[in-house]
C-alpha positions in Angstrom: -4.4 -41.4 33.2 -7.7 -42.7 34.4 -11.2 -44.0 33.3 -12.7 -40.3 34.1 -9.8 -39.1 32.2 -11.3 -41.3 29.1 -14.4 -40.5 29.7 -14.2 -36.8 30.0 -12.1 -37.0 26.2 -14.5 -39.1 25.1 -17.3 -36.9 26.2 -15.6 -33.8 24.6 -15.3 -35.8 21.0 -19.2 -36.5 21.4 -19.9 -33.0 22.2 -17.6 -31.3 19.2 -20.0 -34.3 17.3 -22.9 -32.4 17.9 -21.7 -28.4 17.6 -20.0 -29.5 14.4 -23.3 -31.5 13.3 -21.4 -34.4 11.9 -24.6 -36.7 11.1 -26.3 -34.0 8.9 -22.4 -33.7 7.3 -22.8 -36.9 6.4 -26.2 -37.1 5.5 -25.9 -34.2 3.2 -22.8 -35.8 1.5 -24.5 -38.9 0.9 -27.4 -37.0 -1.1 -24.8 -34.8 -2.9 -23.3 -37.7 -4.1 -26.2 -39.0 -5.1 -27.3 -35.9 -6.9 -23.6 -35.9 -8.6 -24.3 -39.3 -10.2 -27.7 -38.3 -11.0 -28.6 -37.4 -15.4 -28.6 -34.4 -16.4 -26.0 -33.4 -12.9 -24.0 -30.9 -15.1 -26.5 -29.3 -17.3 -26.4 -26.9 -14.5 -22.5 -25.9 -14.6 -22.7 -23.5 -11.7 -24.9 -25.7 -9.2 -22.8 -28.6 -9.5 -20.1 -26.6 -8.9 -21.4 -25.3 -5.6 -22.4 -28.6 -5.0 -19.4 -30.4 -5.5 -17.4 -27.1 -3.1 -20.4 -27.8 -0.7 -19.4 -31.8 -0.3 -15.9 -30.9 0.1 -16.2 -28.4 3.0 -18.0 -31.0 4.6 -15.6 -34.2 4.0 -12.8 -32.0 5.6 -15.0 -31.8 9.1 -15.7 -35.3 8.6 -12.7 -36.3 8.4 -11.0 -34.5 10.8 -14.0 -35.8 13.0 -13.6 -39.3 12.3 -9.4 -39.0 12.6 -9.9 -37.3 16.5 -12.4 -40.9 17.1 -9.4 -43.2 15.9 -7.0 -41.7 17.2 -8.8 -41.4 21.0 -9.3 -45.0 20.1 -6.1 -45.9 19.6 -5.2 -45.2 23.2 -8.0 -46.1 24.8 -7.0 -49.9 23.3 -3.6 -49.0 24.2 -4.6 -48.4 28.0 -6.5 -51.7 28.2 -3.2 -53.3 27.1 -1.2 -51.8 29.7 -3.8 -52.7 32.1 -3.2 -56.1 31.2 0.7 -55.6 31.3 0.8 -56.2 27.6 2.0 -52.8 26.1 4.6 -50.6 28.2 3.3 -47.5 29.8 5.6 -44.7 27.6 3.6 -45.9 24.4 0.2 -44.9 26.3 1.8 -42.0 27.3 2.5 -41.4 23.1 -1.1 -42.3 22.4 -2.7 -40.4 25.3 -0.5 -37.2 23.8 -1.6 -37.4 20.3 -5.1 -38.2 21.2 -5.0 -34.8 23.2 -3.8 -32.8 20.5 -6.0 -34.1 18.1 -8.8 -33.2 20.0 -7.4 -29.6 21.2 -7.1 -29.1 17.4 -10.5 -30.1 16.2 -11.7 -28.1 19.2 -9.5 -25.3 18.0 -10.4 -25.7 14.6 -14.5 -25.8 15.5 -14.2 -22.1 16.0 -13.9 -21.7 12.2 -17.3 -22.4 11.6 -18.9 -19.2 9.5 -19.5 -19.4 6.2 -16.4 -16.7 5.2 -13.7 -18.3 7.3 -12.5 -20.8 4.3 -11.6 -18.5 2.0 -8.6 -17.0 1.3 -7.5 -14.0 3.0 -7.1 -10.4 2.3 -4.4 -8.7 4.0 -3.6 -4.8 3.8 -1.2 -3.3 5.9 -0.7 0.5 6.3 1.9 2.7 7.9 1.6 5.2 10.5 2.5 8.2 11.6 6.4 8.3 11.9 7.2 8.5 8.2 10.5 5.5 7.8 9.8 4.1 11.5 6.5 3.0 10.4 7.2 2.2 6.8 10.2 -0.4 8.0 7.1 -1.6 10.6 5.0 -2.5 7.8 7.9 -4.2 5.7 8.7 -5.9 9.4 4.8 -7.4 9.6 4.4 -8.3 5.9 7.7 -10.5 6.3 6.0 -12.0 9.3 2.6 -12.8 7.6 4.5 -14.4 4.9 6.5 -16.4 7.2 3.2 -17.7 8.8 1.6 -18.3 5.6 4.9 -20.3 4.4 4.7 -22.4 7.4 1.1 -23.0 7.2 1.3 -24.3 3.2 -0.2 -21.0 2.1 0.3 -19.5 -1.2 1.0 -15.3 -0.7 0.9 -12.9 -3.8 1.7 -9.5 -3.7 -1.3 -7.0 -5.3 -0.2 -3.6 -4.5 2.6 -2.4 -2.6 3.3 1.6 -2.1 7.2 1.6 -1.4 8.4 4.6 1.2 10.6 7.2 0.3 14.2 5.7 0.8 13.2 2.6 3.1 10.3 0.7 3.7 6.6 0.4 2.8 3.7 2.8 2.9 1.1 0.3 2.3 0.7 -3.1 1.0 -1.9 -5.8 0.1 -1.3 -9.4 0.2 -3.3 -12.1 -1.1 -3.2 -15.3 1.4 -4.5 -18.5 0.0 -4.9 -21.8 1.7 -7.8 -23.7 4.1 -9.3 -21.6 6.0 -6.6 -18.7 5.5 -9.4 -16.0 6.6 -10.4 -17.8 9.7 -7.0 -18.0 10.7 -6.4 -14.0 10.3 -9.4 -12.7 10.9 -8.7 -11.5 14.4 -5.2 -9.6 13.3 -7.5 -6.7 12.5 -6.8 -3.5 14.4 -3.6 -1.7 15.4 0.0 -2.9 15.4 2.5 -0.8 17.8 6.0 -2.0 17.9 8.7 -0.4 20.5 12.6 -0.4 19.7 15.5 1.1 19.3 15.7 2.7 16.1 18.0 1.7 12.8 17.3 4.6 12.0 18.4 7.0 14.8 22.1 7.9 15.1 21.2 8.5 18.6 20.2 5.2 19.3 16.6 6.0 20.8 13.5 4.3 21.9 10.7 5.1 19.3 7.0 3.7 19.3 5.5 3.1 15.7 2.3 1.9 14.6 0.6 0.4 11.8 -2.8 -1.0 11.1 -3.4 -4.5 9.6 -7.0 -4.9 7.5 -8.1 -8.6 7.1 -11.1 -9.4 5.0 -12.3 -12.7 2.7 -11.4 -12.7 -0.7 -14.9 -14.2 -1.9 -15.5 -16.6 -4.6 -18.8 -17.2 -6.6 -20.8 -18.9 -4.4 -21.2 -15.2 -3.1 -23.1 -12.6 -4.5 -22.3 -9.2 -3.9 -24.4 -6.4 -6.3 -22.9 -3.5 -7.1 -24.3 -0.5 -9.5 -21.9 0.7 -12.2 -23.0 3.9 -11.3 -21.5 4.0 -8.1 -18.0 3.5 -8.6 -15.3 5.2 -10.1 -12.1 4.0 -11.8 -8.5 5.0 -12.3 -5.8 3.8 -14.4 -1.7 4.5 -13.7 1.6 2.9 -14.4 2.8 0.0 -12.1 5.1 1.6 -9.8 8.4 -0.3 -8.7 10.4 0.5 -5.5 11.3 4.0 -4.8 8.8 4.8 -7.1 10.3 4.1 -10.3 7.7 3.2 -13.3 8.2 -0.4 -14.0 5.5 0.0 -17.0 5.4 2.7 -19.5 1.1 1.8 -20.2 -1.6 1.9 -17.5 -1.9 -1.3 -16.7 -2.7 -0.6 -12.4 -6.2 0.5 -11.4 -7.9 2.1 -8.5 -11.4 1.8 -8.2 -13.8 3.9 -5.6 -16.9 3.0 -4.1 -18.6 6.6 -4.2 -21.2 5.5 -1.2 -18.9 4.0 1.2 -15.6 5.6 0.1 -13.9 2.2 0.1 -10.7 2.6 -2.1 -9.1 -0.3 -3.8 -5.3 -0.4 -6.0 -4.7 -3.6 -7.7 -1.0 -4.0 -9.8 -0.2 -7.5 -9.7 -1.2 -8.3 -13.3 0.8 -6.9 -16.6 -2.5 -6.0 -18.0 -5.1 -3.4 -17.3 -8.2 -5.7 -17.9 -6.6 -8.6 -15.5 -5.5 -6.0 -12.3 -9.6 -4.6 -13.2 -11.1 -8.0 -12.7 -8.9 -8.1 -9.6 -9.9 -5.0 -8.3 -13.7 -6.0 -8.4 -13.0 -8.5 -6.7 -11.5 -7.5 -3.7 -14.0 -4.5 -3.7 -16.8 -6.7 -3.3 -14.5 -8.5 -0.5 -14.5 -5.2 1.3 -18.2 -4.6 0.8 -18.9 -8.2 2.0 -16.6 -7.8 5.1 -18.5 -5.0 5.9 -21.7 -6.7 5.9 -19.9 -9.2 8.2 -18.5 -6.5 10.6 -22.2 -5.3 11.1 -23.3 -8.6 12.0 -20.9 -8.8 14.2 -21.7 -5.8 16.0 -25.5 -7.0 16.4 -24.4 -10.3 17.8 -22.0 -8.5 20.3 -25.0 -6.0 20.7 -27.6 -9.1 21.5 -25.2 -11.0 23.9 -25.0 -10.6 27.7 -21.4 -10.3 28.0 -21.0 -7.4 25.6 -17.0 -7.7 23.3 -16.3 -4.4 21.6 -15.8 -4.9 18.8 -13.1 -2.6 17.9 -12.0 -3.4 14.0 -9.4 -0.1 14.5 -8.0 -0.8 18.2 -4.5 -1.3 18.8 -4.9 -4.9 19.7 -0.5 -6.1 20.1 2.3 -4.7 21.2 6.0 -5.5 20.0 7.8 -4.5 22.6 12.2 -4.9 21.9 12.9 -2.5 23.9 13.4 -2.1 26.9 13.0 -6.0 27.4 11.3 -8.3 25.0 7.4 -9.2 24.7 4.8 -9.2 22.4 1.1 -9.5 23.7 -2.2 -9.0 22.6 -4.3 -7.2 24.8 -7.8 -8.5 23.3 -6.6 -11.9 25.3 -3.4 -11.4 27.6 -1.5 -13.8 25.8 1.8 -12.9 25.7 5.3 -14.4 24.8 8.8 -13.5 25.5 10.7 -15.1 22.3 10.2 -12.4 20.1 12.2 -13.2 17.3 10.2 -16.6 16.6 7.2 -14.3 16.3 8.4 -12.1 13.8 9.8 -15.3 12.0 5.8 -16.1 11.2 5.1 -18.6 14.7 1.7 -16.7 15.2 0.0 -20.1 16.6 -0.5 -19.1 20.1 -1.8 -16.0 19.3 -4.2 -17.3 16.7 -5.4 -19.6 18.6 -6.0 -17.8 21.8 -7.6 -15.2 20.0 -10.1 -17.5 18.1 -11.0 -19.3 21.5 -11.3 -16.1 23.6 -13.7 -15.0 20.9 -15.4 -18.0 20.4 -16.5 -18.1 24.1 -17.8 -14.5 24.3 -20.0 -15.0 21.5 -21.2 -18.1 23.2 -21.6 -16.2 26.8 
């Protein structure tokens, strides 16, 4: 630990200042709270609202800002003690290592900075080709999304699950809730391919299944997404339980169609027709958003000198058990050899790498 050592953190805190604009922040929260107090603040239900969600997306950046400042603080006071032989050296050592995290985690954190990445998260996973292999794949992931939500504070609810024939899942679709849920899972869109030796094979084989994991925002008000009656279509069913027994005996699950972009959405999580419709909407115009996302994407990536597929289908991890143990992405090389913790939901170092490798091609 040195004064360059300070002053480099202390420059990177100033410069995460700036990209995360933390004097308009709080500008912009001091004139929301003064429109809040203003007469009349409420006539408006709808714009208070938003303005009230607007103030509160900023506190959070401010005060994760102002947290990273104290706690960089906090050392550098520390230091000066020790300097002076008045505080012993393993407590700067304490304060240097929080300080270093904190700011690795608003840096981290900085990379969540579109307009989509708060909101809860979408999460559909489908089998592949393989038939029980890839149905006990997808039951294998969703147990491992849930275990990262669970660790994060996230709340999970099932909407529709399509159970396999005997064992596993054919598809399911999870609802993740929780700061910045999206931002956090955006980037496990595209392919899953897991290697083992089967359960399932009296033989004891290697087999290679797949499945692919869809991510999109579950959008809120505050976004408006049109869609003509006209072009969709809707269909109503019984609830189905696993192995497909009916669980219902009315048609309380829907499916609705988007004729023009053929985007097909099942929602069953309700016990009545009109809540699982409302639902259903919902996520539709989730799907229809992410796509106007997706294309933006694709023109940024177009536009930028160091040109990222983007590649929404890819296979983009491999599981590998067998014939040794690793799981890496190959978006960003990260790989790690302790796969059981993985599948137990600690999807950090993947997140993370992801979200930073991304971050800098964009900025390239």
């Amino acid at each position: 630990m040195t004064i360059e050592r300070i002053k480099e953190m202390r420059g990177q805190v100033q410069e995460l200042s700036h990209y995360l604009q933390i004097k308009d922040k709080e500008q912009q929260v001091a004139n929301n709270q003064q429109l809040s107090t203003a007469p009349g603040f409420w006539d408006d239900n709808d714009r208070a609202t938003q303005i009230l969600k607007e103030t509160k997306g900023f506190e959070y950046w401010i005060n994760l800002y102002q947290t990273t400042v104290q706690k960089l603080e906090d050392f550098v006071i520390l230091f000066e003690f020790w300097k002076d032989g008045e505080a012993e050296e393993k407590e700067v050592i304490a304060a240097y290592e929080q300080a270093k995290i904190t700011i690795d985690d608003l840096e981290f954190k900085s990379t969540l900075s579109a307009e989509e990445d708060e909101l809860p998260a979408i999460v559909m996973i489908n089998s592949g080709a393989g038939g029980t292999e890839s149905q006990d794949w997808v039951e294998m992931l969703l147990r491992m999304y849930k275990m990262y939500a669970d660790k994060q504070g996230f709340s999970t609810q099932e909407i529709d699950t399509q159970w396999g024939d005997g064992a596993g899942i054919k598809q399911v679709t999870i609802e993740i809730s929780g700061s910045f849920a999206y931002g956090l899972l955006k980037g496990e869109n595209g392919v899953h391919r897991l290697v083992r030796i089967s359960p399932f094979d009296s033989a004891n084989r290697r087999h290679t299944s797949f499945a692919s994991v869809t991510v999109y925002p579950l959008i809120d008000d505050s976004i408006e997404i049109e869609i003509n009656p006209a072009d969709i279509e809707w269909d109503f069913f019984r609830s189905g339980g696993k192995g497909g027994q009916n669980v219902n005996k009315v048609e309380t699950a829907v499916r609705v169609r988007h004729l023009p972009s053929g985007i097909v959405v099942e929602c069953q999580q309700s016990r009545t027709q009109g809540e699982n419709r409302a639902k259903a909407l919902k996520m539709l115009k989730s799907r229809l958003y992410e796509e106007e996302i997706r294309k933006r994407e694709e023109i940024k990536m177009a536009n930028n000198s160091q040109k990222k597929k983007i590649e929404w289908g890819s296979q983009i991890r491999s599981y590998v058990f067998h014939p040794y143990k690793m799981i890496k992405d190959h978006r960003t090389d990260f790989e790690v050899n302790q796969t059981q913790s993985v599948m137990d939901g600690e999807l950090e170092g993947f997140i993370k790498s992801f979200l930073m490798w991304n971050n800098a091609a964009e900025n390239n």
